[in-house]
Every structure is written in structure tokens, then in C-alpha cells.
N, C-alpha and C positions, 0 to 999 in steps of 0.2 A: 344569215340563214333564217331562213320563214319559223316562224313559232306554232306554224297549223301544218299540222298532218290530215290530207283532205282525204275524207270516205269516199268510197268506190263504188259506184252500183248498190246506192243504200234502201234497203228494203227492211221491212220489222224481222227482229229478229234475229238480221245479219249482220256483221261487221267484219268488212274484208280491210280496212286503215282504220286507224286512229285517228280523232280530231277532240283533244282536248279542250278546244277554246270556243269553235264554232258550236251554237245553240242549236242549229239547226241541223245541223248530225247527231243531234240525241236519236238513241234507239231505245223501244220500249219493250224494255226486260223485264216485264210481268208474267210471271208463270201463273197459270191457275190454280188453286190452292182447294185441296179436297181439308176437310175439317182435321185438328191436331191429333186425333180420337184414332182414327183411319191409322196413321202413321206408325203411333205407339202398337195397336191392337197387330199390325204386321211385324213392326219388332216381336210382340210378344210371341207371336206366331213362328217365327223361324223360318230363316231362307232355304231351310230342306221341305220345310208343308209348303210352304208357297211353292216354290219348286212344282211338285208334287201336282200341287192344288190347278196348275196351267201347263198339264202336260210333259213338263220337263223343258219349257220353251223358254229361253230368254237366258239361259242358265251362262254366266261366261265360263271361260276357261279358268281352271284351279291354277292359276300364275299371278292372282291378283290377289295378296292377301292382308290382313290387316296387322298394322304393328304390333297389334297388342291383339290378343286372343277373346281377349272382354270387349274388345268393340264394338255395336251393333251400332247402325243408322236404316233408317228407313226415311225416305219424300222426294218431292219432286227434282227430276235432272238439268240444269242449268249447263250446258255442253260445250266443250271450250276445244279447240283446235288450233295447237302450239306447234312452233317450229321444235324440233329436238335442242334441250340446249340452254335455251332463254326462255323467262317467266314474266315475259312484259304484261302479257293477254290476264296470268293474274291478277297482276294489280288492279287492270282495268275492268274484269272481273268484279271485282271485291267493292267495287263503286255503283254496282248494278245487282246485286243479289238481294236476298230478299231472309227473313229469319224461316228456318227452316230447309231453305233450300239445298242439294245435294252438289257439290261441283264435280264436272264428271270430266276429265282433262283428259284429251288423247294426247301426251309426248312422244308419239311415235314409237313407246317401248323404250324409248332410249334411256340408257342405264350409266350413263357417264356424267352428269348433272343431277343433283338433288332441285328443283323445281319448286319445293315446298317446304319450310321451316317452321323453325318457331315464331318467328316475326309473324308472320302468314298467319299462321295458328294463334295468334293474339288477335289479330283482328278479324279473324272467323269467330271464334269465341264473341267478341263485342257486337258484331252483326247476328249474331245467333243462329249462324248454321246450320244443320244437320251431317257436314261432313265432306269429304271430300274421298275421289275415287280416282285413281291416276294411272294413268298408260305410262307408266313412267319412272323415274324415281326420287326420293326423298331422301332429306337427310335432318338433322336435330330427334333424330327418335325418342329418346330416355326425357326430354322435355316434352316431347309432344305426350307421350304417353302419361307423366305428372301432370299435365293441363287437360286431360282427359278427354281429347277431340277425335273423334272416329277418322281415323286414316288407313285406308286402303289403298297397296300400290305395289306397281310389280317390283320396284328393287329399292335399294337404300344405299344413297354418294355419297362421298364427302365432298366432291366438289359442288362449286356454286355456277351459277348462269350469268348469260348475259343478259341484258333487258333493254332491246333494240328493235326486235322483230315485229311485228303485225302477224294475227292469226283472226280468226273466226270464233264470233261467241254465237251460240244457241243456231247452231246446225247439226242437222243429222251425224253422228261418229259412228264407225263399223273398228272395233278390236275385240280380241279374245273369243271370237267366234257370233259376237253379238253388236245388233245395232241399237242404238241407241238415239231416240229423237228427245228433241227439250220438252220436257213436261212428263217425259216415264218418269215411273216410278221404280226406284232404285231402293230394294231391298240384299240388307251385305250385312254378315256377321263373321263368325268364326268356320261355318259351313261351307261359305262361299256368295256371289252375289247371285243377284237375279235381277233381270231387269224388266218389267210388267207395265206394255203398252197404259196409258195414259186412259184410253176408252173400255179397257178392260179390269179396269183397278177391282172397281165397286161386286164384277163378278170373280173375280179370282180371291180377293178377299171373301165374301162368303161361301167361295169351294173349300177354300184353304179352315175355316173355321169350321164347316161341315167335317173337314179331314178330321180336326183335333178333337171335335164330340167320340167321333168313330172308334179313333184310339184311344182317349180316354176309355170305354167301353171295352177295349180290348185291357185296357194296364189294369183292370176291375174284374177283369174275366181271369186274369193269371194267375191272382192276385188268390183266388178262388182255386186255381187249379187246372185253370184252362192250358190249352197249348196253341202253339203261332199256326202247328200243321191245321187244325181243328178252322181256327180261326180264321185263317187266312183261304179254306178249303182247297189247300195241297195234298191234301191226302192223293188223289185220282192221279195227281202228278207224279207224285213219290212212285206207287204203284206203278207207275207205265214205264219209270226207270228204273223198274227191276229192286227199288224197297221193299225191305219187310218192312209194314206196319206193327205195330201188337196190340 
């Protein structure tokens, strides 16, 4: 049996087979890298301002959520397109990521394989990831959550995979209502995710920080005596649906 799994139509960025041995099937899994500062300051921010801050766009579906409530990850999408099932494409994965980066895995939703453990989650942690985001499901939770690695994912198996398949790393993924290309930026906490085109980072970050001046100004105005109607100038609204004001 041959020891080379040969790549198919290899182009940057794609990988449709596996070639372990041959040098010349290397693909180059460089995501571009906005400054560590950026990352952090959209954590701080929250996947509801961000949200907020671009419209409502990018928002996935509330089916993906994190093992642990304390979770948050914010950085770039490293995109990964698995067979339902089997976790080969992680491995191969885990050989091409970069510290900080986001793993963003479509398994198809499939909910009968955990795809992601504790093993996994040790050498995410050593490569220093930013986390992992799964169309999918997981299992080792109560370790994963004591090693403290932001995990997001639709369900949670006991069963394990197999690790045979070939799939796709860093191509475009469409789940949860949302696409997702390699290099957005994947902002996910306890709220929900968001996922923020890669050429729009830099402006929806300063909407989203404009947002939280605002409401500060508003928790300072309450805080005094204000009210949200005042505030928010719903009065004229309340009024045309038949409120009394006082």
C-alpha cells in the first residue's frame, strides 16, 4: 500500500487529500494577523455590541453554544470541512494553525460523534489557540472545561470517530445561518457568536466601541434618574400605541 496520499487540484489555502510525506503538497496556512490588542478589546466588548455595532449581520444561529458559560474567544477563522463522523482533518489541522487562531469546523451538525476531546484540547492549549467552534459535536466536557479552552459546539457524544477521511481546510463554510470565510473574525461568548468579515474588522470594532461610550452615558444617566423611554426617545412611540405617559 503507497505511504502518499496525493493532493488534488492544490491551490493556497485548499486541501481536498492528504499528503503527509510529499514537500511539495505543502499549503500555506497563514492567516493574517490584526494586532493581539484588537482581539482582547472585542472580547471585552461582547458578542451582543458587536452584534449591534454591524447591523445584526453575521449573528449565527443560537444552536452553537459554549460548554461553559464563562467562555469567550475572539480571532481569526482557520475553516475546516469534515466528513460527519471522523476527526482526521483535525489532526492535520493542528499541524498548520497558528497561536491565536480560531478553528471553525463544519461536521455537518452531526451529533452522533464527539470530534473534539481532551487530547485535542492539550495540544490546542500548547499551540495557543484562541478556540475552537464546531458544527458538531464534542465530548470530554468536565476536562475540557478544568483546562480552560473556549469550546463552542452544537452537541456533546460520547462516542468517538474515525480518522480516515480527507476533507477541506480554509474554504469558505455556510452553517447556522452564517458564512464564514478563512480569516473572519470569530467573535463567541456566552450571548452567542458573531462572525465579522475580515475587511470590516477595524470598522465594526470602532462602531461597537462608539456603542459602549453611548451606553455607558446611558448606565450614568439612570444612575441619576434617567429612564430608557427618555433615553432611548420612545416616548412618541409609546404614545401612538395608545400609552399613558406621566
Amino acid at each position: 500500500m503507497s505511504k502518499y496520499v496525493f493532493l488534488k487540484n492544490p491551490s493556497p489555502g485548499f486541501i481536498r487529500c492528504l499528503n503527509f510525506e510529499n514537500k511539495k503538497g505543502h499549503i500555506n496556512m497563514t492567516i493574517p494577523k490584526l494586532p493581539n490588542e484588537q482581539y482582547q478589546k472585542a472580547i471585552e466588548l461582547g458578542s451582543a455590541t458587536i452584534c449591534e455595532a454591524q447591523g445584526s449581520r453575521g449573528v449565527m444561529a443560537n444552536e452553537i453554544r459554549p460548554v461553559h458559560p464563562s467562555m469567550k474567544m475572539a480571532g481569526p477563522a482557520v475553516t475546516l470541512d469534515m466528513k460527519p463522523g471522523d476527526n482526521l482533518m483535525l489532526h492535520y489541522a493542528l499541524l498548520k494553525t497558528n497561536p491565536g487562531d480560531i478553528l471553525v469546523v463544519d461536521a455537518k451538525g452531526f451529533l452522533e460523534a464527539g470530534i473534539w476531546g481532551d487530547i485535542l484540547t492539550e495540544q490546542a492549549l500548547f499551540k495557543q489557540l484562541g478556540g475552537i467552534l464546531v458544527n458538531g459535536a464534542v465530548r470530554d466536557t468536565d476536562q475540557i472545561i478544568e483546562m480552560d479552552f473556549p469550546v463552542f459546539t452544537k452537541g456533546i457524544c460520547i462516542k468517538g470517530t474515525t480518522k480516515i477521511q480527507s476533507g477541506e481546510l480554509n474554504v469558505p463554510l455556510t452553517f447556522s445561518n452564517v458564512r464564514i470565510n478563512p480569516g473572519d473574525i470569530v467573535v463567541a461568548d456566552s450571548d452567542g457568536i458573531v462572525i465579522i468579515e475580515k475587511e470590516d474588522f477595524d470598522e465594526v470594532l470602532a462602531n461597537a466601541i462608539a456603542r459602549e461610550e453611548k451606553e455607558m452615558k446611558f448606565r450614568e444617566s439612570i444612575k441619576k434618574g434617567g429612564v430608557t423611554a427618555n433615553l432611548l426617545n420612545l416616548e412618541k412611540t409609546l404614545e401612538d400605541n395608545n400609552f399613558i405617559l406621566d
